[in-house]
Every structure is written in structure tokens, then in C-alpha cells.
C-alpha positions, 0 to 999 in steps of 0.5 A: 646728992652725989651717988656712986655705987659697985658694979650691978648685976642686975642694972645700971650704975647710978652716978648722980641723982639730985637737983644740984645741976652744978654737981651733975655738971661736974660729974659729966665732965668728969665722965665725958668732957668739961663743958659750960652750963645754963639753966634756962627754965624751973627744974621740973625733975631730978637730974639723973646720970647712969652708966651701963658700961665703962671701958674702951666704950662707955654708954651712960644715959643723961637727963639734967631734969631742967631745960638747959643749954651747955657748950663744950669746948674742944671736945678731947680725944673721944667719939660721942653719940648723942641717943635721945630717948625721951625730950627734945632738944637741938645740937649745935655742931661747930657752928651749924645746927644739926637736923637731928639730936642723933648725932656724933661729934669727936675730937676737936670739935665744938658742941653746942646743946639745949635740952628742955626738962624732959630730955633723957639721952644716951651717950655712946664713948668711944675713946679716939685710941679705940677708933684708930686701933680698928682703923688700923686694922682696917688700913694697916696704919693709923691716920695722921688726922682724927677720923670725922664721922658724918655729924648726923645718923640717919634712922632712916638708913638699913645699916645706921639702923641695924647699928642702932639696935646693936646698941640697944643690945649692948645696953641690956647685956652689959646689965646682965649676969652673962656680961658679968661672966663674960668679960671676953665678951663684952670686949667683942661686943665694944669692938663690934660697936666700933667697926660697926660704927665705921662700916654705917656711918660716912667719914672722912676716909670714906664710906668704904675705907676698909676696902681701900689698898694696894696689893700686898708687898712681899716685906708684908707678906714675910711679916704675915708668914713670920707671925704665922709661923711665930703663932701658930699654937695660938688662937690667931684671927685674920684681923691678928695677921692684918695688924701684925703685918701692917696692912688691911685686911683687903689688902692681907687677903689680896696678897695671900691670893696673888702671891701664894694663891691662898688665903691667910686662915688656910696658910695658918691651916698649913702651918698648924698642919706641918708643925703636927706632921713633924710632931708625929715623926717625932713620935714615930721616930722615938724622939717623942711621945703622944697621940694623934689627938694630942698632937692634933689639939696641940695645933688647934684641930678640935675636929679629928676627922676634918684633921685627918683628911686634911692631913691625908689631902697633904701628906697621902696618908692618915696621921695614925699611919704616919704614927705607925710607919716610923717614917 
């Protein structure tokens, strides 16, 4: 019996539960990757197949019920983390038999993998666009080739672990009524799981590939300072600058610092800063109409008081006398 069912508030979603392993086969496939399937032993329990989140990633979990051993071919364009829970098993990675069911695989690779009838497994999705997207981030162009993560996570590692944990987090709050109210959240929290993901487990562009690249060019730091200026009345963060100015975000501050001897968050602060100094002579000139607050809130300083000393510190007096002036 094949079951798909609305959103829950209070729990995963349920995708399949039955004893046809031919109809939980396909409904996987579906879901992550078409694959091959043998039953190798009697079905003991029935198959199940839930999702806790579907979006830029995907967390299910997955127990066939039987022993069973499946081949995929070519895995598409996503990353997928095998979380066991419960069972044992083992994983054939392109050829080699991995020392631990905890593992990752990603595009283009070959997975071979034998459950025995209590096996129960998460799966953690992360579609290869999702990966580039924070890699780009992160070295200010995408790669040519898909990124290859270590095959096996080791537990034993404070960072795989702490990640691992971040996962089980996700796994309760995306089944919660505040995921539900928060949508902006949940899509943090999946970004969360990627970067975090790149920062703990090696790859091919090295452990610490987010720190690598040169000093900023002056052609990145115009398209920086443009955006800046094009954005400034909007809720920018240093990783928006980054990718608008196609660079990482090592290199982005680095160049901030070399060349302007500032950081980007403080250029932005600027920019804000005398976009409100023009606003106020506006007002003070007739040309306008508003107050120190509303000017201050147009620009993203919710803090009047931090705004009213930053604004001294740049210009020798308080907002309220340059309203008071006309000049």
C-alpha cells in the first residue's frame, strides 16, 4: 500500500508503508535515484519510507523491512548521506567497500548497499545545484567539476560530530509548528547544513577551501561597492556582497582591508550612513519631509542611539542638529 499524505504538523510525512518491496523500490527512486533491487532473505517487517523535509535538501528515513541488497547506477546531480539508525549493513562505494554504513556519495558515483531486515536509515539530499551555490559563495566561482566529499564520516571527529547532531536537530524542527510558521527559517537552517557539511567533512577542494584566494581586484571591489550603493535600503549580508561581487568571502574582506582599510559590513554602514546625512539635509533644506527616526529606520539603524554617534563620529554633530541647522 502506497501512502502519501499533506504536510504534518506534528510529524513526518509518511511516503510508503506495505510489504511490496517492488513499490517501496520505486517510490525511493522517485524520491532520490533509480536503482536495482534484490531480496535476499524472508520479509520480516514492513517497509517503510518517510519524509521530514523536502526542499533544497531532503531528509527521509528508510527501512526495506527485508534483507536486501541494491545498486544504483550513476548517482544523478545530489549528495546523499546514509544515517543509519537502527541494523547493520555495508556500502560499496565505486568499488571499494567502505568501513562504515555513515557515508556520503554524490554525483557520478557507483553505490552498492546490503541491509539486513532491521536496517532503518536516514537519508540527508542535498541537490548538487545547492552545494555549488555555497561553494560559490565561498570561492567566488562555481567548480568545473562536482565537488567529491571523503566517502566515510568519522564520528569520532568534533566537527562531523557536532554536524551530525545539527542534523538530528533539523530532523525534530522541520516536524515542528515553529518550521511551519517559519519558512525563512528552515531555509537557513538547510544552508546551515550545507556550509556546515563543507566546513567537516574533507573534499576535493580541501578541507579549508573557503579560506583560499587572492587579494581582491579593484574590478571586484567596484562591483562590491556598486551593489552596496545599488542595496544599501536593503537587509544585505557579507555573503550577499561576496556573490555579487564574485569573489569568497576571505578574499571580499581581505580586499576591504587592503584597499580601503575597512571591513564590508562597515562600508555598507557607511553607505547607509550617508544616504541618511543627505536625507536629513533634504529635511532641513525644505526639500523633504521626516524625522531623525524615520530617516534612521529608512536605512537599517533600528538602534538610535548607536546611529546618533555614528553619525556624529562622521559628520561632528547629532542627526537632530543637522535637522535643526538647515545646513
Amino acid at each position: 500500500m502506497v501512502t502519501e499524505t499533506a504536510p504534518s504538523k506534528t510529524g513526518p510525512v509518511s511516503l510508503y508503508e506495505g510489504n511490496s518491496i517492488e513499490e517501496l523500490r520505486h517510490v525511493v527512486g522517485e524520491r532520490l535515484a533509480p536503482h536495482r533491487l534484490a531480496v535476499l532473505g524472508e520479509q520480516r517487517l514492513p517497509g517503510r519510507f518517510r519524509s521530514f523535509h523536502e526542499g533544497s535538501v531532503a531528509l527521509y528515513d528508510l527501512g526495506y523491512g527485508a534483507p536486501v541488497r541494491l545498486w544504483t547506477g550513476e548517482l544523478p546531480d545530489f549528495y546523499n548521506v546514509i544515517l543509519p539508525h537502527a541494523g547493520g549493513g555495508r556500502v560499496v562505494s565505486n568499488g571499494t567497500e567502505l568501513s562504515s554504513t555513515l557515508s556520503v556519495a554524490g554525483p557520478g558515483d557507483r553505490v552498492t548497499m546490503e541491509w539486513d531486515a532491521g536496517a532503518l536509515n536516514g537519508a540527508l539530499a542535498m541537490s548538487r545545484q545547492t552545494v555549488e551555490q555555497a561553494l560559490a559563495v565561498r570561492l567566488g566561482e562555481v567548480p568545473q567539476e562536482p565537488l567529491r566529499f571523503t566517502a566515510v564520516l568519522d564520528p569520532a571527529d568534533p566537527a562531523v560530530r557536532t554536524w551530525l547532531e545539527l542534523v538530528f536537530f533539523f530532523r525534530e524542527f522541520t516536524v515542528s509548528e515553529l518550521a511551519h510558521r517559519s519558512p525563512l527559517g528552515v531555509q537557513q537552517f538547510e544552508k546551515l547544513l550545507v556550509h556546515g557539511l563543507l566546513d567537516a567533512q574533507p573534499h576535493s577542494l580541501g578541507h579549508d577551501g573557503a579560506d583560499h584566494g587572492s587579494a581582491l581586484l579593484p574590478s571586484a571591489l567596484r562591483r562590491a561597492a556598486d551593489y552596496c550603493a545599488e542595496h544599501a535600503g536593503e537587509a544585505l549580508s557579507v555573503a550577499d556582497i561576496a556573490r555579487a561581487a564574485r569573489v569568497s568571502l576571505r578574499t571580499l574582506r581581505e580586499g576591504f582591508r587592503r584597499h580601503l582599510d575597512t571591513t564590508p559590513l562597515a562600508y555598507l554602514r557607511r553607505v547607509r550612513l550617508d544616504r541618511a546625512h543627505h536625507d536629513l539635509l533634504a529635511i532641513a533644506d525644505g526639500r523633504a519631509r521626516g524625522t531623525v527616526t524615520e530617516v534612521a529606520c529608512r536605512w537599517g539603524f533600528t538602534h538610535l542611539g548607536r546611529f546618533s554617534a555614528d553619525y556624529r563620529q562622521a559628520y561632528g554633530r547629532s542627526p537632530s542638529q543637522t535637522l535643526g541647522s538647515g545646513a
